[in-house]
N, C-alpha and C positions, 0 to 999 in steps of 0.2 A: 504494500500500500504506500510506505512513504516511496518506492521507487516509484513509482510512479507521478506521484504529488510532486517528485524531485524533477522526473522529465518534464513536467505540463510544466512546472517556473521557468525549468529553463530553455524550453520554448516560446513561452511570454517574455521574458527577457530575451530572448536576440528580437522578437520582433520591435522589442519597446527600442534597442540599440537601433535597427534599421531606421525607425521613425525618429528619433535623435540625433539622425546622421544627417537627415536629409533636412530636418529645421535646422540645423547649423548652416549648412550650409544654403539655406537660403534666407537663414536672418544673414550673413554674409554676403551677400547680393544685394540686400536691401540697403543695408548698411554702407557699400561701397557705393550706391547709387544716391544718398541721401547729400552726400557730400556736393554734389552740380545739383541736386533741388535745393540746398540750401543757398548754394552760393546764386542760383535766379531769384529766391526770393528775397538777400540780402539785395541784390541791385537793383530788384523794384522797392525795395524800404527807403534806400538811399536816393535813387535817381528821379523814380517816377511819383514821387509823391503830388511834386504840383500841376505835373502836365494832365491833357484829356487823356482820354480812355484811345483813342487813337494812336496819340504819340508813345503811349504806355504800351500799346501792344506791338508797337514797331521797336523800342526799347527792348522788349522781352524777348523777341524775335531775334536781334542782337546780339543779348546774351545766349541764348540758349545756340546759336549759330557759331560764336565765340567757342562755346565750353565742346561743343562736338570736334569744331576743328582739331581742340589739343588735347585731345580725345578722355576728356573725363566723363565717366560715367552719370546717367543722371535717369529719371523715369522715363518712361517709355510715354506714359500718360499724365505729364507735369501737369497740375493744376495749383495754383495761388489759396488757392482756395481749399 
């Protein structure tokens, strides 16, 4: 009986390691991409505060054209909001 009880843990444990390997690494994805959304949404802090809504999305356009050239990572689906 406890051989058994011993096998079911430690086949729930490798399964719980595979699911733990795989949120590492993609909290590390997220994390590496947080770095160019933050730095677009410091330069709409900074830059765009008094301009329209036009010239604010041609700024953002900008930046986010800036940070691909030199290739840092950032979302896929930036939003400010």
């Amino acid at each position: 009986m406890k051989l058994i009880r011993a096998e079911k843990l430690t086949y729930l444990l490798a399964d719980e390691k595979i699911r733990w390997e795989e949120s590492v690494l993609e909290s590390q994805i997220v994390l590496r991409k947080q770095f160019g959304d933050i730095f677009i949404t410091s330069g709409n802090i900074n830059y765009c505060g008094p301009f329209d809504m036009h010239y604010r999305s041609k700024i953002q356009k900008m930046f986010i054209e800036l940070i691909r050239t030199n290739g840092i990572d950032m979302s896929d689906n930036y939003d400010i909001i």
